[in-house]
DOTI-503394 format. One record per residue (C-alpha): chain; y, z, x; residue in one letter; residue number from 1. Coordinates in nm, 2 decimals. Example, Ala and Ser with C-alpha at 12.3 -4.5 7.8 and 13.67 -1.06 7.14 Angstrom:
<chaine: A north: -0.45 up: 0.78 east: 1.23 residu: A num: 1> $
<chaine: A north: -0.11 up: 0.71 east: 1.37 residu: S num: 2> $
//
This chain:
<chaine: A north: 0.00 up: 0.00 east: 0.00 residu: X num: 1> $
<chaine: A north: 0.35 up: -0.10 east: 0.10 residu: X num: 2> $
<chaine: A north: 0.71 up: -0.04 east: -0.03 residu: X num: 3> $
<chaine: A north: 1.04 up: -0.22 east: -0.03 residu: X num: 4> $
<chaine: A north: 1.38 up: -0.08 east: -0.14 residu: X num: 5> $
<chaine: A north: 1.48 up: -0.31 east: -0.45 residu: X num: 6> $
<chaine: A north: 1.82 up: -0.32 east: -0.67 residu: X num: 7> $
<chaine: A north: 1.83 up: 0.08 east: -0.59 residu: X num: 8> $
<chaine: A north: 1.44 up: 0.16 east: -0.63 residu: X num: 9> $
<chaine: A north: 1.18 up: 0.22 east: -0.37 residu: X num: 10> $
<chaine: A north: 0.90 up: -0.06 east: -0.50 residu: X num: 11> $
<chaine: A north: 0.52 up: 0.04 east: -0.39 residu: X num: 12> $
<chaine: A north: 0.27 up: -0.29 east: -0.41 residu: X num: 13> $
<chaine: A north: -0.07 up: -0.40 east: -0.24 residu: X num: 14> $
<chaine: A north: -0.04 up: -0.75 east: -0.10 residu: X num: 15> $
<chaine: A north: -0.38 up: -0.87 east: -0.06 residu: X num: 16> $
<chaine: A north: -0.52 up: -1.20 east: 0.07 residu: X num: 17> $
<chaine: A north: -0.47 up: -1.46 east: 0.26 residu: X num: 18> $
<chaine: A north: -0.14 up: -1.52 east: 0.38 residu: X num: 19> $
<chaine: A north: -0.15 up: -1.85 east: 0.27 residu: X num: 20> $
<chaine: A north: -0.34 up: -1.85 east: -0.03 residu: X num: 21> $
<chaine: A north: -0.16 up: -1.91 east: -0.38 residu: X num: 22> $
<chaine: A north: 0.04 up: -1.61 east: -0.45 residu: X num: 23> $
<chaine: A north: -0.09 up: -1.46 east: -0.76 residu: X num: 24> $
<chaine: A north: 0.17 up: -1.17 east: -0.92 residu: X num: 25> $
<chaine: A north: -0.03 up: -0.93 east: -1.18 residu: X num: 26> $
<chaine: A north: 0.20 up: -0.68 east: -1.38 residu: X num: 27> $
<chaine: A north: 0.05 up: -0.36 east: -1.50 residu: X num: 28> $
<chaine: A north: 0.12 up: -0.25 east: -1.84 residu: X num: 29> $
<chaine: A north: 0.28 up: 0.10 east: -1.99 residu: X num: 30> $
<chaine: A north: 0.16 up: 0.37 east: -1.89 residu: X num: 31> $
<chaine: A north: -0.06 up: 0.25 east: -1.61 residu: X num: 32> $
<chaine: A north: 0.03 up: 0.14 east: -1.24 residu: X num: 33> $
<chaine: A north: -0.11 up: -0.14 east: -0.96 residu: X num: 34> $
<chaine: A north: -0.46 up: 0.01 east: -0.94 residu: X num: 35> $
<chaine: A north: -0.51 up: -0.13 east: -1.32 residu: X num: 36> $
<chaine: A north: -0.58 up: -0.49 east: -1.12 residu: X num: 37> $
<chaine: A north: -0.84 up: -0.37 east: -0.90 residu: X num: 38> $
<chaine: A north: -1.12 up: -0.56 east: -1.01 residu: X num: 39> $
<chaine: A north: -0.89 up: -0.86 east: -1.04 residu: X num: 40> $
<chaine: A north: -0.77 up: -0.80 east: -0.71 residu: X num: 41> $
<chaine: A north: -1.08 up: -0.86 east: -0.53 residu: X num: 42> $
<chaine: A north: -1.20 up: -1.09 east: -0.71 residu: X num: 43> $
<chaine: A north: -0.90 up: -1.30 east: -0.65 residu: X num: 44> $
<chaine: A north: -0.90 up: -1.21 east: -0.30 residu: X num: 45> $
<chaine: A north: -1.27 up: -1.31 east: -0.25 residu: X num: 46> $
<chaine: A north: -1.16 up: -1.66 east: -0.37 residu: X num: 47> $
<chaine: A north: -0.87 up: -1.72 east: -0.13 residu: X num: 48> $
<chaine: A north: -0.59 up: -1.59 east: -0.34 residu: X num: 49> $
<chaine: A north: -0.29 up: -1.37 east: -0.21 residu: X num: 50> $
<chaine: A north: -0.26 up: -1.13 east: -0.47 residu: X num: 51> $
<chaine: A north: 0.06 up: -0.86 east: -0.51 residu: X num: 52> $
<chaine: A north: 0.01 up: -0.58 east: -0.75 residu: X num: 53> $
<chaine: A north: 0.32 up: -0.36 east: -0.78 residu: X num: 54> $
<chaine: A north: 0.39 up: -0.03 east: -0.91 residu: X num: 55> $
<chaine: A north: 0.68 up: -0.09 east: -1.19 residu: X num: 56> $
<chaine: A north: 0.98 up: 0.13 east: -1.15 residu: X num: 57> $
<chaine: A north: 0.90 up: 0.41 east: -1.30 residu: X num: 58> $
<chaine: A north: 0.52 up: 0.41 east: -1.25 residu: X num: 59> $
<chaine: A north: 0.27 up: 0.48 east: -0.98 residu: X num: 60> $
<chaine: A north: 0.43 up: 0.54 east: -0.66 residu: X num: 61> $
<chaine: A north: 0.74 up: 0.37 east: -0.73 residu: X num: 62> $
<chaine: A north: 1.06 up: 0.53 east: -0.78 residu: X num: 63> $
<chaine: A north: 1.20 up: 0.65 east: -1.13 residu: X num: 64> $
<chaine: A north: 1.49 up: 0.56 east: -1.28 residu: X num: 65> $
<chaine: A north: 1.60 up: 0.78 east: -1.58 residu: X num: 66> $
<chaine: A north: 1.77 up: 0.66 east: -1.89 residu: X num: 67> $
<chaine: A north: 1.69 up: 0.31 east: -2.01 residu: X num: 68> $
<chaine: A north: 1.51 up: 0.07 east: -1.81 residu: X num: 69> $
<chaine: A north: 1.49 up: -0.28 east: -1.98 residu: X num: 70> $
<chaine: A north: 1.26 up: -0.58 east: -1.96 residu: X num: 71> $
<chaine: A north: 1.48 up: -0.84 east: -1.77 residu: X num: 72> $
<chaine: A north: 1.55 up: -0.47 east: -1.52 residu: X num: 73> $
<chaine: A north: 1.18 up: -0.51 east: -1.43 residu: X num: 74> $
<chaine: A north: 1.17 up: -0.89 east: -1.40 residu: X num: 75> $
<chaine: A north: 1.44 up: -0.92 east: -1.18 residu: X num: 76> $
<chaine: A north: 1.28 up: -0.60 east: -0.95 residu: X num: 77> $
<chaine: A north: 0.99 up: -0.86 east: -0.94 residu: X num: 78> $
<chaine: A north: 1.21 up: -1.16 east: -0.80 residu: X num: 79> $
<chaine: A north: 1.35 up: -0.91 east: -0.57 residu: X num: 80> $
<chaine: A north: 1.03 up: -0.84 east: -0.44 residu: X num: 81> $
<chaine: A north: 0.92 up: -1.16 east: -0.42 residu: X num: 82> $
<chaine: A north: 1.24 up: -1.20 east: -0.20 residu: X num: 83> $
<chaine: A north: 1.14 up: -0.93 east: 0.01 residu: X num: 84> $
<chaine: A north: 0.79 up: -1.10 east: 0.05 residu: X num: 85> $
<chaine: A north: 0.92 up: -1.46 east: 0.15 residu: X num: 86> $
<chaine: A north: 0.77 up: -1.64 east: -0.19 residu: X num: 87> $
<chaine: A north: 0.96 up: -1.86 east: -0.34 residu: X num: 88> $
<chaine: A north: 0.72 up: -1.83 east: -0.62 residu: X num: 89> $
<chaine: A north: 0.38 up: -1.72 east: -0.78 residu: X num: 90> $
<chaine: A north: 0.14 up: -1.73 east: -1.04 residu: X num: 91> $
<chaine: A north: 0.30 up: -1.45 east: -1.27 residu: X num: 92> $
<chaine: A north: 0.09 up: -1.26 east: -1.48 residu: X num: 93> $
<chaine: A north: 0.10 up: -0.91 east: -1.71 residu: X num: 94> $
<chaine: A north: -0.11 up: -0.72 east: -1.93 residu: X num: 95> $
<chaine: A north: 0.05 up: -0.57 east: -2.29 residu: X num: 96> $
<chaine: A north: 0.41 up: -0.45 east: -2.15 residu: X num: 97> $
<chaine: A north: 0.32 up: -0.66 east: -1.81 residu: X num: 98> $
<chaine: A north: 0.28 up: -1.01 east: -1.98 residu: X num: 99> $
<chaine: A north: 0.68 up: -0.93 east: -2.15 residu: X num: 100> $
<chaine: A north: 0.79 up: -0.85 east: -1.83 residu: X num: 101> $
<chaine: A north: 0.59 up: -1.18 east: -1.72 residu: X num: 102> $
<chaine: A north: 0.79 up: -1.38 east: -1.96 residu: X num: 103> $
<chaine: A north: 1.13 up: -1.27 east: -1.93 residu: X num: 104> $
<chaine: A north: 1.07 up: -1.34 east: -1.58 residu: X num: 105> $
<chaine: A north: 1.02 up: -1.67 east: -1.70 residu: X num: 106> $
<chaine: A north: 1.31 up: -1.63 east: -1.87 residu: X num: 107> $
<chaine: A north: 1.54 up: -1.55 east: -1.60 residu: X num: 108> $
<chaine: A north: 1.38 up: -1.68 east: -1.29 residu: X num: 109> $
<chaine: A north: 1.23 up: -2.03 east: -1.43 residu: X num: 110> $
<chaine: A north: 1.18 up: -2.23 east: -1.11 residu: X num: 111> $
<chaine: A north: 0.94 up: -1.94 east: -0.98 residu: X num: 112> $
<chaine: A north: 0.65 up: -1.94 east: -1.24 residu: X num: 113> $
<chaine: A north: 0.37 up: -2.17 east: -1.11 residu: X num: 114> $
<chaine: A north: 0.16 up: -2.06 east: -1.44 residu: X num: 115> $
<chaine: A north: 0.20 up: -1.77 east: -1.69 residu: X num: 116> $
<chaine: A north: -0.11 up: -1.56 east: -1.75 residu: X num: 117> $
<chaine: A north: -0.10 up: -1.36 east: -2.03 residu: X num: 118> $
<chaine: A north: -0.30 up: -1.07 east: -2.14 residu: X num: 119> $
<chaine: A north: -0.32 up: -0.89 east: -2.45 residu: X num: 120> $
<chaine: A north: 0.03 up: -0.86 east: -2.57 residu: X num: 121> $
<chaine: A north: 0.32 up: -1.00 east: -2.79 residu: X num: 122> $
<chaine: A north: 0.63 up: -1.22 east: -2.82 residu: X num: 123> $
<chaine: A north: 0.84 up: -1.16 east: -3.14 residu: X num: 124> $
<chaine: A north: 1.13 up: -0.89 east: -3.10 residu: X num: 125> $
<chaine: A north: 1.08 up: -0.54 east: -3.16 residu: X num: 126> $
<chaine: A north: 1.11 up: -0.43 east: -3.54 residu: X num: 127> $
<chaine: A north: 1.35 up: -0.14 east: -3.66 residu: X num: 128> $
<chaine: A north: 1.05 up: 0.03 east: -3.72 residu: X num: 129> $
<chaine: A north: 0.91 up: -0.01 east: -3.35 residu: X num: 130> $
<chaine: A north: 1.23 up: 0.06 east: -3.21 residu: X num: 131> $
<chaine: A north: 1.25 up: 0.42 east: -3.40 residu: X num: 132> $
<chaine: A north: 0.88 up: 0.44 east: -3.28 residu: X num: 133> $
<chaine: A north: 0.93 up: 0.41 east: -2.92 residu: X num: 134> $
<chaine: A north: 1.28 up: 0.63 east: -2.89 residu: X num: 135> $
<chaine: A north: 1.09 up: 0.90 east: -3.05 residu: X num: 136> $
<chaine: A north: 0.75 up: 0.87 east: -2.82 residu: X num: 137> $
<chaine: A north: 1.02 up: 0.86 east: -2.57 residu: X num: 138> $
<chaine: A north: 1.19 up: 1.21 east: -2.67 residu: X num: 139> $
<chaine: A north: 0.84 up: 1.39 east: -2.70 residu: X num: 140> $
<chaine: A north: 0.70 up: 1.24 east: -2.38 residu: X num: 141> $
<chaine: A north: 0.98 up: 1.42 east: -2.19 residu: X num: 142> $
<chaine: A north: 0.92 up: 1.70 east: -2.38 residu: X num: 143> $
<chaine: A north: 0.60 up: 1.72 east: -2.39 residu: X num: 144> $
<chaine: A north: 0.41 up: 1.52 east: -2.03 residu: X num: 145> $
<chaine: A north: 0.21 up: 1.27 east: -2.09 residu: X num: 146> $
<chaine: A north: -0.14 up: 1.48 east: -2.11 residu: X num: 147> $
<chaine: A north: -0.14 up: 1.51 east: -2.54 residu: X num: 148> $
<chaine: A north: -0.01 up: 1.12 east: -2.54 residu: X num: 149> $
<chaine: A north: -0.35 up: 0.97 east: -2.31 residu: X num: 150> $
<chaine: A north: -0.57 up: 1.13 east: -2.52 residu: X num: 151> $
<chaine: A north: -0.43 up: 1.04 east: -2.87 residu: X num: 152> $
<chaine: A north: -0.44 up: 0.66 east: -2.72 residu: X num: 153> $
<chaine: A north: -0.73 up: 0.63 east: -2.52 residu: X num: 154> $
<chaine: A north: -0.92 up: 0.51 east: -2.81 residu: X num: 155> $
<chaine: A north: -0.69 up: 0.25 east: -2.87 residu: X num: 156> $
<chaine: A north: -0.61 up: 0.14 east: -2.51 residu: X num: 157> $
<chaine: A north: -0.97 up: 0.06 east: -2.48 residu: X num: 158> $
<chaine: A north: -1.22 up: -0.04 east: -2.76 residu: X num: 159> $
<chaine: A north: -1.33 up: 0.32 east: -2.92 residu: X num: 160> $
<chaine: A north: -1.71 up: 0.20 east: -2.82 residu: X num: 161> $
<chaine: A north: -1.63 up: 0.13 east: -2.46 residu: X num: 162> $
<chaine: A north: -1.47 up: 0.57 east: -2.45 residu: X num: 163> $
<chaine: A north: -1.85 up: 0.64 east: -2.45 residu: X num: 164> $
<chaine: A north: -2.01 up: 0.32 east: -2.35 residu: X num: 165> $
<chaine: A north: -1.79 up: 0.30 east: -2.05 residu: X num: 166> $
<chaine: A north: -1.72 up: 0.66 east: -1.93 residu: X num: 167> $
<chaine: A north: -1.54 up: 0.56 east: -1.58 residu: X num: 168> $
<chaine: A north: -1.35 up: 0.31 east: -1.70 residu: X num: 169> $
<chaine: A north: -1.22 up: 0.54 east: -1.96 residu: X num: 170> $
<chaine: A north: -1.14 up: 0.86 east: -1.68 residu: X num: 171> $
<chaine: A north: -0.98 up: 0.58 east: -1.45 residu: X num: 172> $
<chaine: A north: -0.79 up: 0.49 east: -1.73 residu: X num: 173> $
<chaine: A north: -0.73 up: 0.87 east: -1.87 residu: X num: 174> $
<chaine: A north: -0.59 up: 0.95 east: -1.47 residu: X num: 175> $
<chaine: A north: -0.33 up: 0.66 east: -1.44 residu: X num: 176> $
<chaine: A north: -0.18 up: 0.79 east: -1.80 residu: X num: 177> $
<chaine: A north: -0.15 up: 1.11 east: -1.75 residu: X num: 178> $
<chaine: A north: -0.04 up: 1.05 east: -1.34 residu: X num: 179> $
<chaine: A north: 0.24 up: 0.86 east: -1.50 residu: X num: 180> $
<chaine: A north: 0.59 up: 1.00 east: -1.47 residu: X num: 181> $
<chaine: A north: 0.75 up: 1.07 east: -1.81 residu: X num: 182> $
<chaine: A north: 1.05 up: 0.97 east: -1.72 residu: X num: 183> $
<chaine: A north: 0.97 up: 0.68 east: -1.60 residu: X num: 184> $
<chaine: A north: 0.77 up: 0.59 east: -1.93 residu: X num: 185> $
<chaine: A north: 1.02 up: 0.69 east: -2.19 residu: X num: 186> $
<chaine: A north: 1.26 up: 0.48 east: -1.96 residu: X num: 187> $
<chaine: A north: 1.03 up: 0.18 east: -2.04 residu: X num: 188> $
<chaine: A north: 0.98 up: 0.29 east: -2.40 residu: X num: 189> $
<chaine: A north: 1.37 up: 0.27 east: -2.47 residu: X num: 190> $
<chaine: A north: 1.40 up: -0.07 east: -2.29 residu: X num: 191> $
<chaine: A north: 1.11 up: -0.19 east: -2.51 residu: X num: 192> $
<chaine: A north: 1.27 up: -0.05 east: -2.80 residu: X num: 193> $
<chaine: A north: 1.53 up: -0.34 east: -2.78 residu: X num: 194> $
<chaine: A north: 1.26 up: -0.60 east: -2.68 residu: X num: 195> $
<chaine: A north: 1.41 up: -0.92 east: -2.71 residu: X num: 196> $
<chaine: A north: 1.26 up: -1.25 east: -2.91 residu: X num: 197> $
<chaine: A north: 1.02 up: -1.40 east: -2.64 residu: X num: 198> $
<chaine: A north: 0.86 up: -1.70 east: -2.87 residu: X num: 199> $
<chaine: A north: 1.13 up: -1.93 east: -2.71 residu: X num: 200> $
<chaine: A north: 1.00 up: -1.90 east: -2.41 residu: X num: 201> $
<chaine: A north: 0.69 up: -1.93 east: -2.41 residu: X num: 202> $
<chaine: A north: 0.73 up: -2.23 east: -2.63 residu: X num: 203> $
<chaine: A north: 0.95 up: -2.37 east: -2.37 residu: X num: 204> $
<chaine: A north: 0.69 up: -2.33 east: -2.08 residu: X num: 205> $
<chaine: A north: 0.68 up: -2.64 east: -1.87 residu: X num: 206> $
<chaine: A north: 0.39 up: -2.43 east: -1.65 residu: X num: 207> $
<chaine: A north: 0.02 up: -2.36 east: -1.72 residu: X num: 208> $
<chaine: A north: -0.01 up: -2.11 east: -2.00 residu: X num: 209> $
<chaine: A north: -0.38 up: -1.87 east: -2.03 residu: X num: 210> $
<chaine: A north: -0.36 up: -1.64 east: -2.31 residu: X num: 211> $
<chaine: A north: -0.64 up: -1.37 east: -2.34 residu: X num: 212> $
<chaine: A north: -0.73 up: -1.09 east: -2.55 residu: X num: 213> $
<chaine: A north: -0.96 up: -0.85 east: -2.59 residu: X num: 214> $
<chaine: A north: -1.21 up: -0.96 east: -2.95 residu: X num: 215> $
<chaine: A north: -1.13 up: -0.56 east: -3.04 residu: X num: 216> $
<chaine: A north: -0.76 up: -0.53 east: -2.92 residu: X num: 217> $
<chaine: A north: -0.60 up: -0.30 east: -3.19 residu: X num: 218> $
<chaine: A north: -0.26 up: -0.29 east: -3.03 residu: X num: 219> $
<chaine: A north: -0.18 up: -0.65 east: -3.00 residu: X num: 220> $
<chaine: A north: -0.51 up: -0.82 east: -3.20 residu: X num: 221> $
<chaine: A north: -0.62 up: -1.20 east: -3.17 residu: X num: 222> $
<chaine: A north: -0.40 up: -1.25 east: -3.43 residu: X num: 223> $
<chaine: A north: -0.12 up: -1.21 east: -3.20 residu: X num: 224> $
<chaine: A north: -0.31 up: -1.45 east: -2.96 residu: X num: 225> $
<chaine: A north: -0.32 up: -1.71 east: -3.20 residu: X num: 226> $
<chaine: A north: 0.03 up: -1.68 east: -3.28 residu: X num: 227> $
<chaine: A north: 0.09 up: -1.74 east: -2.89 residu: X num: 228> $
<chaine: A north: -0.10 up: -2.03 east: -2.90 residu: X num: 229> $
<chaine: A north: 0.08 up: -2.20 east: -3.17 residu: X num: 230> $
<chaine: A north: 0.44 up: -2.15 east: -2.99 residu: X num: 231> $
<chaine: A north: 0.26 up: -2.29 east: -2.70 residu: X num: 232> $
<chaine: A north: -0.01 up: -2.51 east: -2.84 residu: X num: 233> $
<chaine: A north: -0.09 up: -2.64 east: -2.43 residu: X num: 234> $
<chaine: A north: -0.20 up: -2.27 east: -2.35 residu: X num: 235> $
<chaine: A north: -0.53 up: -2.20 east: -2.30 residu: X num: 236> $
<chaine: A north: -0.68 up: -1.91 east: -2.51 residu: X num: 237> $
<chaine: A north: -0.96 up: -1.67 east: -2.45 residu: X num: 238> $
<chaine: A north: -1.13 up: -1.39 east: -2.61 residu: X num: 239> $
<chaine: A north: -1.32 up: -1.13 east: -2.42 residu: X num: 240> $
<chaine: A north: -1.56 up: -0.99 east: -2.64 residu: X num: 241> $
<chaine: A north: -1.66 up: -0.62 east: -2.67 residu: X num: 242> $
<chaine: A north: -1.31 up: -0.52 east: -2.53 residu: X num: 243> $
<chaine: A north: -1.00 up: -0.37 east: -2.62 residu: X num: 244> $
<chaine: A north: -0.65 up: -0.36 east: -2.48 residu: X num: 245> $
<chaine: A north: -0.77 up: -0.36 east: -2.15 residu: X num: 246> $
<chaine: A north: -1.01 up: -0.65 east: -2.09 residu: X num: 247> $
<chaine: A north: -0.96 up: -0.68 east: -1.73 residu: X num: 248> $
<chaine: A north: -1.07 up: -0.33 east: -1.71 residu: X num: 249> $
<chaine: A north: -1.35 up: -0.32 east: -2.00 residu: X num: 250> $
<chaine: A north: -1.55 up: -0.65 east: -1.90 residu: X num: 251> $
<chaine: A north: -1.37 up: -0.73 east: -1.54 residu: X num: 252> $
<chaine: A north: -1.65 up: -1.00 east: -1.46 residu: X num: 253> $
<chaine: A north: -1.61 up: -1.20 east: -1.80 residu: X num: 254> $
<chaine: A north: -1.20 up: -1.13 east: -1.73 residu: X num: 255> $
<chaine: A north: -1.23 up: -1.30 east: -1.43 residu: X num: 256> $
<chaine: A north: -1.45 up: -1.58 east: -1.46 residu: X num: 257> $
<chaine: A north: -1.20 up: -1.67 east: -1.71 residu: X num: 258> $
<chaine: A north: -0.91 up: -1.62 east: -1.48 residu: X num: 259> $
<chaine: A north: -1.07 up: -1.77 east: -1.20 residu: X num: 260> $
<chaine: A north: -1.18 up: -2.10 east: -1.41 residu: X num: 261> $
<chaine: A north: -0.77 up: -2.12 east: -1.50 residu: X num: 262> $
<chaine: A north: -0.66 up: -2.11 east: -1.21 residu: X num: 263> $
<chaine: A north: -0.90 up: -2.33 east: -1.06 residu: X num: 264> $
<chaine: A north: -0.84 up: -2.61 east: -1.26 residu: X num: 265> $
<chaine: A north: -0.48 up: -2.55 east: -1.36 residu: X num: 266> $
<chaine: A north: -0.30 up: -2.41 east: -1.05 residu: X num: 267> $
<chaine: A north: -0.47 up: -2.56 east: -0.76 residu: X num: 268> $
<chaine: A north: -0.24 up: -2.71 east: -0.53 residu: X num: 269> $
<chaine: A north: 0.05 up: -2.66 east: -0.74 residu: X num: 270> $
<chaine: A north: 0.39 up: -2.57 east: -0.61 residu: X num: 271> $
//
């Protein structure tokens, strides 16, 4: 693990791979951190790929900024870094919170998306109903640590069957949430609260688009996949079944293959 200081925040991120491979950027989702990618990582590595997996402000072993931190503040941490790194650009990809952040990068660094992977999460703006939702999950997680919030969710972040079915994947899973810095989450929580209409974007991709969802995903169902797909009817979908919200975690080898077969025959040797 290495760190750069980034518009006022000390950054933490593997960088893994071949120097020269493609450069492959996978964003961690709320309230998670880098380690989420693991199985991605090395399986991306294995196959030539240069792969950076940061720690968002806020999370992991990055620095915390209190208050409000918004969508476009993470994307434009990410071309920072990116900067820092000498890339002029990367694949670009998030899971839930992670694939927002993927596309307002899109959004406000264009020229540096090779291809947009996207992973179980949603484009339309936040509803007045969200937004009161989040504030308040923000107010009680400073009040309260996250411990009471992990294990409320846990059954929702992965597929209820895969709590039991898949006991490490659910105490990896249990430790990131409850290692996360409250502050640093409700900071998230408020930006996402005024989470800003993302269909245009994604409709206006010019780049190789993989959607994927987990078949039991009860935060962001195929449903919302679907809807993805029909803003961006190029995009590739794919459903992982007998997974949640956290496919790349749940079924890591099915994830990949899928990952791995996109970028294979949509990214390779594209600049």
């Amino acid at each position: 693990m290495t760190f750069h200081e980034v518009r006022g925040a000390t950054l933490h991120h593997d960088d893994t791979g071949p120097r020269d491979g493609t450069p492959v950027v996978l964003i961690h989702g709320h309230p998670f951190d880098r380690t989420l990618w693991a199985p991605q990582a090395r399986a991306l590595t294995t196959a030539g790929y240069r792969v950076i997996t940061p720690d968002l402000r806020g999370y992991g072993a990055s620095g915390v900024t209190e208050g409000t931190v918004y969508l476009s503040d993470f994307a434009d941490d990410l071309a920072a870094l990116l900067d820092r790194l000498g890339l002029a650009d990367a694949v670009v990809g998030g899971v839930s919170m992670g694939g927002q952040i993927a596309l307002e990068f899109r959004r406000r660094h264009p020229g540096r998306v090779r291809a947009l992977v996207l992973s179980d999460t949603s484009v339309p703006p936040e509803t007045e109903d969200g937004k009161a939702y989040r504030n308040k999950l923000a107010d009680r997680l400073l009040a309260e640590g996250m411990g009471g919030y992990a294990g409320e969710v846990i059954d929702k972040m992965l597929a209820a069957y895969n709590v039991t079915a898949l006991p490490e994947v659910a105490d990896r899973v249990l430790a990131m949430m409850r290692a996360t810095d409250p502050r640093g989450a409700a900071a998230a929580l408020r930006g996402r609260a005024e989470r800003p209409d993302l269909r245009p974007v994604l409709a206006a991709a010019d780049v190789p688009v993989l959607v994927v969802v987990g078949a039991d995903d009860v935060y962001t169902p195929v449903a919302d996949a679907e809807e993805m797909r029909h803003h961006a009817p190029h995009a590739r979908l794919e459903v992982i079944e007998g997974a949640g919200h956290l496919p790349g975690a749940e079924q890591p080898e099915r994830f990949n293959a899928v990952l791995l077969d996109f970028l294979t025959e949509q990214v390779a040797g594209v600049r």
